[in-house]
Backbone of each chain as ProteinMPNN parsed JSONL, in Angstrom:
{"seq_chain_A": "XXXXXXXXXXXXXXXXXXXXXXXXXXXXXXXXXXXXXXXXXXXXXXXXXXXXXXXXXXXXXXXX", "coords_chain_A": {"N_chain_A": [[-13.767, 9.629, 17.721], [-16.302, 9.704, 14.99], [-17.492, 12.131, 12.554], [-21.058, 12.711, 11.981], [-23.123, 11.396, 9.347], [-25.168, 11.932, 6.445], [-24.795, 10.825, 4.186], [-25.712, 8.572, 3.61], [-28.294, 8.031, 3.129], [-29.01, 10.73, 1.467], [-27.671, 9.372, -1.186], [-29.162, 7.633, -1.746], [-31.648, 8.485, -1.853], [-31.384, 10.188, -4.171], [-30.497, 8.166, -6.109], [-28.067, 6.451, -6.619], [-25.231, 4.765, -6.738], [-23.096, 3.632, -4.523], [-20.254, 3.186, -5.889], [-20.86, 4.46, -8.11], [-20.934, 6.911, -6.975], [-18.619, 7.005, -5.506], [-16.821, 7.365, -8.079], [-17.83, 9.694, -9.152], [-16.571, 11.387, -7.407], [-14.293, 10.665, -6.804], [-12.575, 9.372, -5.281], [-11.94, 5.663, -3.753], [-14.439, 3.273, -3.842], [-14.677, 1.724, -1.277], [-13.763, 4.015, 0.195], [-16.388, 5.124, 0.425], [-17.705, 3.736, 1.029], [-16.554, 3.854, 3.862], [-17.031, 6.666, 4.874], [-20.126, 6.32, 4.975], [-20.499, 4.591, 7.196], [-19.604, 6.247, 8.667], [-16.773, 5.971, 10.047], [-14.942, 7.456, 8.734], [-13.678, 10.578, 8.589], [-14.007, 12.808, 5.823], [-11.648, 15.052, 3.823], [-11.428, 18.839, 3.96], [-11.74, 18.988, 1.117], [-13.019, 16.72, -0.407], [-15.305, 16.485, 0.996], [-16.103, 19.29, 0.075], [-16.838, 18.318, -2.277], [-18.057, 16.258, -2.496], [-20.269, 17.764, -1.387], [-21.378, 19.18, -3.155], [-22.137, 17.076, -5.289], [-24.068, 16.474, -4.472], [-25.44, 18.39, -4.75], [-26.212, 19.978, -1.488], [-25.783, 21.922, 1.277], [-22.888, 21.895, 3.175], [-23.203, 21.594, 6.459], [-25.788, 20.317, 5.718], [-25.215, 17.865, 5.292], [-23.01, 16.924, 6.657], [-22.399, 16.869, 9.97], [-22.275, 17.039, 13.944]], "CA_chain_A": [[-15.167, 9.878, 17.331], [-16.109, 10.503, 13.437], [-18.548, 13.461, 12.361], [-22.271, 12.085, 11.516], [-23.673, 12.593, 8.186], [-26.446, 12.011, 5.391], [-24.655, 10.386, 3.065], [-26.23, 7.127, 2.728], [-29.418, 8.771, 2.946], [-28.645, 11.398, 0.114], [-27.061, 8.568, -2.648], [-30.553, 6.603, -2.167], [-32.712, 9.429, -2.688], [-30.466, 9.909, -5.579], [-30.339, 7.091, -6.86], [-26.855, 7.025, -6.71], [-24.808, 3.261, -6.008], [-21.93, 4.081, -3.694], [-19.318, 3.014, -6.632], [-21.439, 5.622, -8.841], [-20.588, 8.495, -6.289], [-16.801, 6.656, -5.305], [-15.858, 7.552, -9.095], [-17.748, 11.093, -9.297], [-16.131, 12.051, -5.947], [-12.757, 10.696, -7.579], [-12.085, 8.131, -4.337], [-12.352, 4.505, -3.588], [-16.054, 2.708, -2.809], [-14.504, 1.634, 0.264], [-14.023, 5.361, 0.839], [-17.479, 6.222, 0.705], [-18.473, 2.858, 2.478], [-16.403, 4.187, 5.411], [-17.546, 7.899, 5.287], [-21.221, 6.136, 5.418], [-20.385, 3.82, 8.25], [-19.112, 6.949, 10.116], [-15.773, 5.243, 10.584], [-14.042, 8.026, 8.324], [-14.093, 11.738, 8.26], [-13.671, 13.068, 4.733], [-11.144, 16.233, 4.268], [-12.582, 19.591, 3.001], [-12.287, 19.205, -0.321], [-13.497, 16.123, -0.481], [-16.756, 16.89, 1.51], [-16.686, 19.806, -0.936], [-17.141, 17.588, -3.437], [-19.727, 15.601, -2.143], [-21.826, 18.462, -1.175], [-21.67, 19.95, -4.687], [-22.383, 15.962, -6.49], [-25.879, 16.146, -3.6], [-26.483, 19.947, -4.386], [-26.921, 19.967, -0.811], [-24.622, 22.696, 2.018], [-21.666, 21.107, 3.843], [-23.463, 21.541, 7.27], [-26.853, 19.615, 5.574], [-24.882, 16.717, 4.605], [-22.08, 16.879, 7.617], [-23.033, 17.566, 11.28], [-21.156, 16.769, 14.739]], "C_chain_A": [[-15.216, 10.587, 15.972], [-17.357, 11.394, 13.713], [-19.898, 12.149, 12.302], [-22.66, 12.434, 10.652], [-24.604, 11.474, 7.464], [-26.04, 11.069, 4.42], [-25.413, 9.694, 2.282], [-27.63, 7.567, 2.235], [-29.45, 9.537, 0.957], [-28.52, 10.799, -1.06], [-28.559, 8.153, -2.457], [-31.401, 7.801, -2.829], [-32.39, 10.063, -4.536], [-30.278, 9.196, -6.87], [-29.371, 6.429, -7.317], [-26.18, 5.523, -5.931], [-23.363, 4.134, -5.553], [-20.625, 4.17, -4.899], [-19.537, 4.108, -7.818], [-20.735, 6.839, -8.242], [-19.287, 8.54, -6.551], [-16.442, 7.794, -6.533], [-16.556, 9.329, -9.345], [-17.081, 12.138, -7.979], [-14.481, 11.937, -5.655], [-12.113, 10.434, -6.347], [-12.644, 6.816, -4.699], [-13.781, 4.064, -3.469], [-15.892, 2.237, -1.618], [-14.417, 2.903, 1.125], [-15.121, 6.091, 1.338], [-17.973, 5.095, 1.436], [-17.902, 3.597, 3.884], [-16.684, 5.972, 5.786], [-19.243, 7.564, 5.708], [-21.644, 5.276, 6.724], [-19.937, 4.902, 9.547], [-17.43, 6.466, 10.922], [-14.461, 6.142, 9.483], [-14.247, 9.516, 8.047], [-13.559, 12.57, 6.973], [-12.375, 14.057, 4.779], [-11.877, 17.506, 3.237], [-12.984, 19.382, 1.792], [-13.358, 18.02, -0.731], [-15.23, 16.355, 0.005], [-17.462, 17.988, 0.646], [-17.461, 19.203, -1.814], [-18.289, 16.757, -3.463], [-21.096, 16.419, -2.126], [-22.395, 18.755, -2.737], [-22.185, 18.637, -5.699], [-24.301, 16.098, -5.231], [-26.429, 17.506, -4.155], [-26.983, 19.77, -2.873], [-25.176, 21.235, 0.23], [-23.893, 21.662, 2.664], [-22.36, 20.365, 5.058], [-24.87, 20.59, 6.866], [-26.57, 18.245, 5.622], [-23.576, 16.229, 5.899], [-22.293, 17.365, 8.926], [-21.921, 16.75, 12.689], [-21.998, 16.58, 15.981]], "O_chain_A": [[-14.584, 11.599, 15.669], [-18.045, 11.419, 14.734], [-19.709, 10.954, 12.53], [-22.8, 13.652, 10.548], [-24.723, 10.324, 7.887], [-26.918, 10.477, 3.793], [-25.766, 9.793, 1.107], [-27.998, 7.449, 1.066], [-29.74, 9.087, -0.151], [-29.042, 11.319, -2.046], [-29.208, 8.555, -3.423], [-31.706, 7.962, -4.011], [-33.034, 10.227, -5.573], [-30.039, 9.463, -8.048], [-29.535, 5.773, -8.346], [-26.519, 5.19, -4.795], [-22.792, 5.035, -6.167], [-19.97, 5.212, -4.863], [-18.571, 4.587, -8.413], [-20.07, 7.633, -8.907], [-18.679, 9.339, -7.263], [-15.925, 8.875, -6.249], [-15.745, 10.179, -9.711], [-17.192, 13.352, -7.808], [-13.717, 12.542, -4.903], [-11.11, 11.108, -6.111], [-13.496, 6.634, -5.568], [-14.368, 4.845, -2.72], [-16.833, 2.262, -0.825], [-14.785, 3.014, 2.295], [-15.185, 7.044, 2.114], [-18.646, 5.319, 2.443], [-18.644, 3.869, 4.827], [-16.516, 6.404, 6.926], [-19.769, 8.275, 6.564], [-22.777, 5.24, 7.206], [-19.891, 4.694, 10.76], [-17.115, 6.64, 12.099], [-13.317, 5.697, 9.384], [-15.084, 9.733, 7.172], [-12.46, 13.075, 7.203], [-11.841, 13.975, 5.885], [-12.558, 17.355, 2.223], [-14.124, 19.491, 1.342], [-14.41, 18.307, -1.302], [-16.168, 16.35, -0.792], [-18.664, 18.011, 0.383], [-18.618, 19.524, -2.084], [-19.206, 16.645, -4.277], [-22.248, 16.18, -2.49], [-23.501, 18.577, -3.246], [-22.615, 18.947, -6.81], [-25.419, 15.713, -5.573], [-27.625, 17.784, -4.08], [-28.159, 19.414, -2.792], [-23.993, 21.258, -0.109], [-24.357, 20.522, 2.662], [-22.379, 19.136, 5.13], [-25.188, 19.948, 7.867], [-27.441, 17.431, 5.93], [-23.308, 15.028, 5.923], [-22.384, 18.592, 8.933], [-20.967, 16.025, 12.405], [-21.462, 16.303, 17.054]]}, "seq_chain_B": "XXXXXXXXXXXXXXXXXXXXXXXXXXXXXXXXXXXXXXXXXXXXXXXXXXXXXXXXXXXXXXXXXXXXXXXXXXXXXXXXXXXXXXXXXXXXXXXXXXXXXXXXXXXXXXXXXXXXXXXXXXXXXXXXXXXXXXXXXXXXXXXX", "coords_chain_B": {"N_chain_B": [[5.461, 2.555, -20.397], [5.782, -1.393, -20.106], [4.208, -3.006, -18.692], [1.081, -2.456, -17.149], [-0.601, -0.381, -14.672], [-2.915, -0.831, -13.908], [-3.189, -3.804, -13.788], [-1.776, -4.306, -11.147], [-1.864, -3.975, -7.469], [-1.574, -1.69, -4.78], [0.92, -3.767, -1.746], [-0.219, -5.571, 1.09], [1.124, -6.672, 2.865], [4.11, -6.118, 3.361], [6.425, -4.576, 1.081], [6.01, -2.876, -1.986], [4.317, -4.315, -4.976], [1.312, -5.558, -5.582], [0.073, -8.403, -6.964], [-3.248, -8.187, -9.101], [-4.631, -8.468, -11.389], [-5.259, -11.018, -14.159], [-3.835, -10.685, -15.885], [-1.572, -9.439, -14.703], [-0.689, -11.557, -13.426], [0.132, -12.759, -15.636], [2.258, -11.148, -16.62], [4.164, -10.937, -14.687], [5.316, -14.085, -14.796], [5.551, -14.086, -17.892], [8.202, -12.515, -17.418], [9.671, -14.005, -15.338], [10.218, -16.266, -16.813], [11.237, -15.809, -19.213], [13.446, -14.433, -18.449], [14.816, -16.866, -17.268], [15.035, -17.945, -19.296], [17.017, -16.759, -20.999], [19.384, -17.063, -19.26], [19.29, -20.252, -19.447], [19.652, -20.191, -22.458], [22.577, -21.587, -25.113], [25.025, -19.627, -24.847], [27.673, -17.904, -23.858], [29.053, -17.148, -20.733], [29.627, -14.263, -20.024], [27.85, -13.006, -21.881], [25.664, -14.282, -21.441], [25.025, -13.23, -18.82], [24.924, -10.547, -19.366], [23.028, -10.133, -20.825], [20.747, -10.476, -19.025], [21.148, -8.997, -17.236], [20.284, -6.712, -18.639], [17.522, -6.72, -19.136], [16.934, -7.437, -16.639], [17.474, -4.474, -15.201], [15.442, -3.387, -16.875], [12.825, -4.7, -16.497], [13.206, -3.474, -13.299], [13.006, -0.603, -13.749], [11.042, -0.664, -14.999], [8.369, -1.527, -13.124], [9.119, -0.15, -11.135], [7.877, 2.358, -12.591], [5.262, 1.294, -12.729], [5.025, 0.808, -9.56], [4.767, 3.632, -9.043], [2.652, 4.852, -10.304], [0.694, 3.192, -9.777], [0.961, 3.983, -6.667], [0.164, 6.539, -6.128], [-2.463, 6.511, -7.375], [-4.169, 6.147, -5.312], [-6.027, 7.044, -2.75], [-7.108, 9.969, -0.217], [-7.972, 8.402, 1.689], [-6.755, 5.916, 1.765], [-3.856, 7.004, 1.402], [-3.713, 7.963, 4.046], [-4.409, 5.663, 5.174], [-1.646, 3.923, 4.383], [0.327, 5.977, 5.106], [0.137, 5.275, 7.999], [0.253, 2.846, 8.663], [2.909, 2.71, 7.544], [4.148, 4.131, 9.499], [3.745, 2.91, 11.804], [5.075, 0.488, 11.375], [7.495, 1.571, 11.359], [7.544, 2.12, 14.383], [7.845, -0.559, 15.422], [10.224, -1.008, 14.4], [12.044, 0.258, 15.596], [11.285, -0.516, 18.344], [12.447, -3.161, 18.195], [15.006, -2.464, 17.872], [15.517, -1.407, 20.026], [15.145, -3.416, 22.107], [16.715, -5.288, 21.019], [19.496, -3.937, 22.021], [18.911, -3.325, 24.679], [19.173, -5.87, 25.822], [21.547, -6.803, 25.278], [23.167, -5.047, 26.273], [22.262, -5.751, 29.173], [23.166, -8.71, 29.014], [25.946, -8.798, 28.768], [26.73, -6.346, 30.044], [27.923, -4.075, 28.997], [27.261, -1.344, 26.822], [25.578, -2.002, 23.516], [27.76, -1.612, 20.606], [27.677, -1.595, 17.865], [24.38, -3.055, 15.521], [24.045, -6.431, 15.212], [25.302, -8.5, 13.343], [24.928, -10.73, 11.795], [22.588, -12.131, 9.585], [20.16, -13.038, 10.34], [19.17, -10.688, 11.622], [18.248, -8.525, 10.475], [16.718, -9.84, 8.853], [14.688, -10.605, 10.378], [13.97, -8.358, 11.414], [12.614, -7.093, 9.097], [10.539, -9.232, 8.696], [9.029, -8.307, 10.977], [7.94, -5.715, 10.447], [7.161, -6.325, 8.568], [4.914, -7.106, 9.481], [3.519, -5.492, 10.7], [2.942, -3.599, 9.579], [1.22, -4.746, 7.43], [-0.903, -5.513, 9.582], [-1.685, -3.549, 10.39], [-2.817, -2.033, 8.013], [-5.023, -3.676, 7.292], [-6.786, -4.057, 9.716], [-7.411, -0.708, 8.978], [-8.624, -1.281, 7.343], [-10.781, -3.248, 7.368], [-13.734, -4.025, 7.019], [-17.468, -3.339, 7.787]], "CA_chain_B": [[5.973, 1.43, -19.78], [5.437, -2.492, -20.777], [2.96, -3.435, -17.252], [0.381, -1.56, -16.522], [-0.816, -0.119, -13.307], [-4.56, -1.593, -13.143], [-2.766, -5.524, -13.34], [-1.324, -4.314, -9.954], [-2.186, -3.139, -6.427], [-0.104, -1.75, -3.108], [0.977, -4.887, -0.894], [-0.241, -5.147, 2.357], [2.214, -7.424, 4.068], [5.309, -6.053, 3.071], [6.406, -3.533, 0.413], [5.958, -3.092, -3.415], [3.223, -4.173, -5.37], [0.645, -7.32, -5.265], [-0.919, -8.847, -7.982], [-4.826, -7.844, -9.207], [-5.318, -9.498, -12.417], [-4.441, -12.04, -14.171], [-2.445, -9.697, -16.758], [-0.492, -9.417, -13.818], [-0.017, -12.945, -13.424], [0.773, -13.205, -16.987], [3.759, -10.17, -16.8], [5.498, -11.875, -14.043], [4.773, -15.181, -15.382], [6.265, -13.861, -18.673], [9.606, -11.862, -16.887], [10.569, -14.946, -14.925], [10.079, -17.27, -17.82], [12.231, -14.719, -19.919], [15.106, -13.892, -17.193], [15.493, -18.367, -17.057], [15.603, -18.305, -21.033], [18.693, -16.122, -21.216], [20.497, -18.31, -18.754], [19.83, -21.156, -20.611], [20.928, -20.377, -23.674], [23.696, -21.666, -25.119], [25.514, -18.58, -24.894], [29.091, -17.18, -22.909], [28.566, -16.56, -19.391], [29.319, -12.99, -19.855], [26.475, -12.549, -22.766], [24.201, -14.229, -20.394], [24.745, -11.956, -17.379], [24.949, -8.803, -19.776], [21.303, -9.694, -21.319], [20.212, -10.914, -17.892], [21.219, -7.519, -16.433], [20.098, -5.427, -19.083], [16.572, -7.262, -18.869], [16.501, -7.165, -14.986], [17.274, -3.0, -15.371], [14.401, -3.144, -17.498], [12.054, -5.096, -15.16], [13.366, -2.879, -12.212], [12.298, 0.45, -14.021], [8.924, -0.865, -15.235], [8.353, -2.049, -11.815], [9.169, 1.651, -10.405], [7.094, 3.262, -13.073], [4.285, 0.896, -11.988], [4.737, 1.453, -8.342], [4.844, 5.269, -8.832], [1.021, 5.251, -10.87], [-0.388, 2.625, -8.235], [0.287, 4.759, -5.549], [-0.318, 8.134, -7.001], [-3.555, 6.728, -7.718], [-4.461, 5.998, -4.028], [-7.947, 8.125, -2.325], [-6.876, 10.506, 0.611], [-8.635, 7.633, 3.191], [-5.845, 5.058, 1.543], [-2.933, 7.544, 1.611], [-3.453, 7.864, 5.351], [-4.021, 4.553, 6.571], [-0.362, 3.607, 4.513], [0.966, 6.429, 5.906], [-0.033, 4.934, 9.238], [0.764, 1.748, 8.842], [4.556, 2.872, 7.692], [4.745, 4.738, 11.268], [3.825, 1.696, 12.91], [6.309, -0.653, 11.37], [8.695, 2.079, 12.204], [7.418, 1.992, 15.599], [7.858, -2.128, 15.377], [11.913, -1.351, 14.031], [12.668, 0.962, 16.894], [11.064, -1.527, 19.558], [13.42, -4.099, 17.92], [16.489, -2.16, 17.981], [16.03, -1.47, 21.503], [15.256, -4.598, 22.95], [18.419, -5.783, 21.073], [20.135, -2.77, 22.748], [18.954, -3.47, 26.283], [19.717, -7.401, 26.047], [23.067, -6.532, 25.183], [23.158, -4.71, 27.817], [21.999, -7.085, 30.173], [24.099, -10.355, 28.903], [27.185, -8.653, 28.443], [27.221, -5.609, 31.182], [28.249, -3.205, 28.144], [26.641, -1.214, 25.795], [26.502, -2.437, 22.187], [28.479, -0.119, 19.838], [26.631, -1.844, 16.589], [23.747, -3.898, 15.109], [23.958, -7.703, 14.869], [25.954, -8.332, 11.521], [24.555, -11.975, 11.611], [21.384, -11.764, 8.352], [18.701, -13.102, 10.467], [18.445, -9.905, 12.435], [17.545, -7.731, 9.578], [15.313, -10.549, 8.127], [13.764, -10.842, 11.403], [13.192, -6.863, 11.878], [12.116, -6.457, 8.314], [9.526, -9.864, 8.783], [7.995, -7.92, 12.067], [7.838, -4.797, 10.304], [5.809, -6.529, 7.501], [3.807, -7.675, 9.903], [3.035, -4.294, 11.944], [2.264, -3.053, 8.495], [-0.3, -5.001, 7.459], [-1.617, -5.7, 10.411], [-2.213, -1.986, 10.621], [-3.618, -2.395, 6.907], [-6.11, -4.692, 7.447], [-7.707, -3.073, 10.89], [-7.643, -0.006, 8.845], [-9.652, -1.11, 6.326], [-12.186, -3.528, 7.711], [-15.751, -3.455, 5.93], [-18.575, -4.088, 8.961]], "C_chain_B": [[5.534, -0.323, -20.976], [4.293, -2.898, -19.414], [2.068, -2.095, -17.221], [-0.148, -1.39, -15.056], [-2.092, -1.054, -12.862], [-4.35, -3.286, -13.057], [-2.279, -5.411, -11.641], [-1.923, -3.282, -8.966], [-1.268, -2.871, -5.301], [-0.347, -2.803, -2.482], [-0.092, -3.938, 0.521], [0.548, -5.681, 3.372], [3.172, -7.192, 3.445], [5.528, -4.791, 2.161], [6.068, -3.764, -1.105], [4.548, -3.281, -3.777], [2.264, -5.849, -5.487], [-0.159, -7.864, -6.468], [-2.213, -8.756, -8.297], [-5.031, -8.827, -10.219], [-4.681, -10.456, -13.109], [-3.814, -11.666, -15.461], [-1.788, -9.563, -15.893], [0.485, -10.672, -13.636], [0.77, -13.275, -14.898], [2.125, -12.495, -17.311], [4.373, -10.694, -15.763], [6.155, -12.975, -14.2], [5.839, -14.984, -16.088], [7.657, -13.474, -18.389], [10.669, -13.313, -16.529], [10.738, -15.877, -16.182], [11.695, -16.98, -19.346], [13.719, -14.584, -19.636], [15.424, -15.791, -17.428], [15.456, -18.876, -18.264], [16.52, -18.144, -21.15], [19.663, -17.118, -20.733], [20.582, -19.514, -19.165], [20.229, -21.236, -22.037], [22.543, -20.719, -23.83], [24.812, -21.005, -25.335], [26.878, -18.216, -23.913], [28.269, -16.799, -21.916], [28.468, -15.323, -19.451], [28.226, -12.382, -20.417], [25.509, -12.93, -21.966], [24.132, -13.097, -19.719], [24.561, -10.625, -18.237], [23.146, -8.747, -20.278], [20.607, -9.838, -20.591], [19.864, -9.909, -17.335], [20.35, -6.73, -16.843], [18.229, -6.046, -19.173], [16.127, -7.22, -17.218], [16.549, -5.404, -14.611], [16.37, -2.852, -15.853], [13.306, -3.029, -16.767], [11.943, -3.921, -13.872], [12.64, -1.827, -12.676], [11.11, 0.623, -14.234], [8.334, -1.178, -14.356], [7.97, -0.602, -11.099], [8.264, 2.207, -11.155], [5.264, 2.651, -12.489], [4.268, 1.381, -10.622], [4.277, 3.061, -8.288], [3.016, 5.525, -9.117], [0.334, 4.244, -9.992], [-0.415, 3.284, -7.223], [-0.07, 6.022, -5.338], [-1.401, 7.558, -6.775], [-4.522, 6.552, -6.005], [-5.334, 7.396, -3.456], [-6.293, 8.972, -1.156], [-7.22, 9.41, 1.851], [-6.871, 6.258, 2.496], [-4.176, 5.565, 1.779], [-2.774, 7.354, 3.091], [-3.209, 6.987, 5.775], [-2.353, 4.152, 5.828], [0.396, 4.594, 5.056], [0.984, 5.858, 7.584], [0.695, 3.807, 9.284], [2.372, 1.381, 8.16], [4.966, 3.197, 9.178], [4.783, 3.641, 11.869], [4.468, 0.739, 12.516], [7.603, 0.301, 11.337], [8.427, 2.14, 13.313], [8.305, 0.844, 15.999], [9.797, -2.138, 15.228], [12.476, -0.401, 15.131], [12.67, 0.174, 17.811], [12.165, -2.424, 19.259], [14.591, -3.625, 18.372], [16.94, -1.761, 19.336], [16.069, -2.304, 22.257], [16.753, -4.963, 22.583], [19.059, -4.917, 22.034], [20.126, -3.242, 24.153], [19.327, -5.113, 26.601], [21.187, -7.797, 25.94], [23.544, -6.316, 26.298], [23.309, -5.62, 29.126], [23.025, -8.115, 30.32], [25.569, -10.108, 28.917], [27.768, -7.051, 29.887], [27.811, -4.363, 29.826], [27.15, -2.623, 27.068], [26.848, -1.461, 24.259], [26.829, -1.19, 21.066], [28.078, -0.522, 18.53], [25.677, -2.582, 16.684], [24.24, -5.08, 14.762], [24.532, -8.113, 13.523], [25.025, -9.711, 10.735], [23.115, -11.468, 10.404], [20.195, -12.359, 9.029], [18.178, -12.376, 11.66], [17.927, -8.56, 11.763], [16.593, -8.396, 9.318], [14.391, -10.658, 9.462], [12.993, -9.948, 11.402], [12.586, -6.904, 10.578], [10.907, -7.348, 8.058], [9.0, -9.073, 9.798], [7.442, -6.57, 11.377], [6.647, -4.695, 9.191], [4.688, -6.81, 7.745], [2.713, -6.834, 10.533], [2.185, -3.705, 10.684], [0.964, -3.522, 7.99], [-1.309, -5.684, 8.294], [-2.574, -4.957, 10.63], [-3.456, -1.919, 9.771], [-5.224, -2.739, 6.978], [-6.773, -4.205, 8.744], [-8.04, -2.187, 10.769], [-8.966, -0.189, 7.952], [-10.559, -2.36, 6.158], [-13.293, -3.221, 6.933], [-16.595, -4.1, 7.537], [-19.199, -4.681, 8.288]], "O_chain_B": [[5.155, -0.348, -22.147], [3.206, -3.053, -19.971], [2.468, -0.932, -17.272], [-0.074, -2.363, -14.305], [-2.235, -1.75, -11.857], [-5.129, -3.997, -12.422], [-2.427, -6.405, -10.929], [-2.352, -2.168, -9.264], [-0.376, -3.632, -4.927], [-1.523, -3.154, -2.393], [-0.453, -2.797, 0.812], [0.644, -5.251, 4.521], [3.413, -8.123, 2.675], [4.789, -3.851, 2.452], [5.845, -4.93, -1.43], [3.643, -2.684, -3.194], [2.733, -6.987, -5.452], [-1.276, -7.37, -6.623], [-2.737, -9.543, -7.508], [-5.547, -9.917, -9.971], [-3.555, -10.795, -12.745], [-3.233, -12.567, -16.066], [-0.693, -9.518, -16.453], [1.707, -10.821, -13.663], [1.797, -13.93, -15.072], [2.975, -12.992, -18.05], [5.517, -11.003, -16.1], [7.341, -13.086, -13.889], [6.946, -15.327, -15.673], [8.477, -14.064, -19.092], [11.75, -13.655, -17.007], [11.933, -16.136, -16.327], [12.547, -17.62, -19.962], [14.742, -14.614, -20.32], [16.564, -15.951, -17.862], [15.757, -20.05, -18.48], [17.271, -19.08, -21.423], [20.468, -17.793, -21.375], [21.687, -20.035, -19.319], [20.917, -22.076, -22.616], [23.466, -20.361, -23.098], [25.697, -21.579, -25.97], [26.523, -18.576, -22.791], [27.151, -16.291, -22.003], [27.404, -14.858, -19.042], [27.613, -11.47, -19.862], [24.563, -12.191, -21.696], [23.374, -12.149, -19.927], [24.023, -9.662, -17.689], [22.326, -7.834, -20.179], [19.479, -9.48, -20.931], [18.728, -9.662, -16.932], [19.639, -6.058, -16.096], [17.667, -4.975, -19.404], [14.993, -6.962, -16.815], [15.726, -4.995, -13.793], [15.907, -1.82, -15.367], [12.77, -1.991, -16.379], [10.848, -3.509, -13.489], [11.505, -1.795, -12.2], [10.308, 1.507, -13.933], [7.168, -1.186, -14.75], [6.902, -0.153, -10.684], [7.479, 2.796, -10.412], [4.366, 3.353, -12.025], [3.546, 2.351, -10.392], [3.473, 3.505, -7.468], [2.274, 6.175, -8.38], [-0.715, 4.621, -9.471], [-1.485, 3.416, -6.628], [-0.605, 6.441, -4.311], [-1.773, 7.96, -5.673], [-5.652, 7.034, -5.933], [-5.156, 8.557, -3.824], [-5.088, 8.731, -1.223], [-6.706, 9.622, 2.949], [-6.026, 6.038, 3.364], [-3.336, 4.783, 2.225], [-1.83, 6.67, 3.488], [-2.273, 6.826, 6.557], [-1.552, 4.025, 6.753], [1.373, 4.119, 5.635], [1.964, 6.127, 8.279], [1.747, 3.766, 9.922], [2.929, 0.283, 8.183], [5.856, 2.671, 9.847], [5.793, 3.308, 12.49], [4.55, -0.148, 13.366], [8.712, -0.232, 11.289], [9.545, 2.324, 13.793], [9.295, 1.005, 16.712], [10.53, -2.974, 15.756], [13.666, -0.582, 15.392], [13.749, -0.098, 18.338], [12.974, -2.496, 20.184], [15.233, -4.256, 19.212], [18.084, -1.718, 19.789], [16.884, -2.253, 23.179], [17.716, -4.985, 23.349], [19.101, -5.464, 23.136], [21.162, -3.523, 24.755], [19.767, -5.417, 27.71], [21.795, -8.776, 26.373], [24.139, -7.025, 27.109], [24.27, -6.003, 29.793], [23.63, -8.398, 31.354], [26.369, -11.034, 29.053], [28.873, -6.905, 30.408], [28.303, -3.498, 30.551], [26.303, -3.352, 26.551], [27.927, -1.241, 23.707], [26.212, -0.148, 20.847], [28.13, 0.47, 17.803], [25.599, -3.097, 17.799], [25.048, -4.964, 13.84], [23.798, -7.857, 12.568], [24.592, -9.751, 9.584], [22.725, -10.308, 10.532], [19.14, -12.261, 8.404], [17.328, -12.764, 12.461], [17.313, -7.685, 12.374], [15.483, -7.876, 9.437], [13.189, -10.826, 9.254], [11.768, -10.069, 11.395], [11.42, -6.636, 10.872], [10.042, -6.82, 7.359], [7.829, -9.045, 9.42], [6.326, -6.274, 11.804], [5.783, -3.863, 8.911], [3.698, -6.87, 7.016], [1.554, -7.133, 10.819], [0.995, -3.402, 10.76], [-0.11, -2.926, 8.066], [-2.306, -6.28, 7.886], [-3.749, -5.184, 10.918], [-4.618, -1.813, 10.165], [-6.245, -2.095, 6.74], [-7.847, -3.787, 8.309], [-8.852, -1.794, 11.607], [-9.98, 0.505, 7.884], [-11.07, -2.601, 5.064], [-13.577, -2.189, 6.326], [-16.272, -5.108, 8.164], [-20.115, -5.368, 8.74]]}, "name": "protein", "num_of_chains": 2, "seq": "XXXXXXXXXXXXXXXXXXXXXXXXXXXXXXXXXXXXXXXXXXXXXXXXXXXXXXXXXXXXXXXXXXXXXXXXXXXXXXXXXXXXXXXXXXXXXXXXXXXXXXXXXXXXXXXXXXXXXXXXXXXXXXXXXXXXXXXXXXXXXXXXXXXXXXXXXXXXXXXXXXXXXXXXXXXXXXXXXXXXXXXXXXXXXXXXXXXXXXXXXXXXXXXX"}
């Protein structure tokens, strides 16, 4: 069982194409397809990294 | 180096590296084309093999320096699943080596004191192993 999270949500409001984030988040676009499919759970830093490209907390953007 | 990394990507059925673009196609293209010049020239066998060699050392290192920056460059979600899908074609070469083991066993009433010397029981284990691998590969990394 993966975490549940915001992502996809977040990049739209954003405005933000998955391959946009991939390269500011300095992974694959298949990486962030499967963190938005829920079929991959990031590791901290990474999730760091995400929260800090949304401006949004860990727990806003990552939940269980 | 002379190749660059973005002409190539990690295999998934087997080891090494797989072709992306068609600068890729064009540096292998070019190598083999290169390596079956030398040998035809009309040159001493030994000058062949020495520029053959020193051209295939070449190849080999630019090869390694490629492999090394393709998989360096690999996410944390890509690191894992090949880490995974190495375990499981070492899973796949253990299962092998024991079935041999216990069939030995079996047909002969003894245990065997080596591996099979015969070459199509490495090529066998190292075809299943390519297979566990990207089998793994490819189930890991699915798109829905």
């Amino acid at each position: 069982m993966h975490m549940k999270n915001k992502s996809r949500e977040l990049r739209a409001r954003n405005r933000m194409t998955q391959e946009a984030l991939a390269a500011k988040a300095g992974v694959s676009r298949q990486t962030i397809l499967a963190i938005e499919n829920e079929k991959y759970d990031p590791s901290l830093s990474l999730a760091f990294k995400i929260s800090k490209i949304f401006h949004a907390r860990l727990d806003e953007i990552f939940f269980g | 180096m002379i190749g660059s990394a973005e002409w190539f990507s990690p295999r998934k059925f087997g080891w090494g590296l797989g072709i992306r673009t068609k600068e890729g196609i064009i540096y292998v293209g070019a190598a083999l084309l290169l390596m079956a010049a030398i040998f035809a020239l009309p040159l001493p066998l030994d000058t062949r093999m020495l520029l053959g060699g020193g051209l295939f050392a070449l190849l080999l290192l630019d090869t390694l320096h490629i492999m090394l920056s393709v998989y360096s460059k690999l996410d944390e979600r890509e690191q894992s699943h090949q880490a995974i899908a190495e375990r499981n074609s070492s899973y796949v070469a253990v299962a092998c080596i024991v079935a041999y083991m216990a069939y030995f066993l079996i047909s002969t009433g003894t245990p065997a004191q080596q591996l099979p010397t015969e070459l199509a029981f490495p090529l066998v284990l190292l075809m299943l192993m390519a297979i566990a691998k990207g089998a793994t590969l490819l189930y890991l990394e699915r798109e829905k």
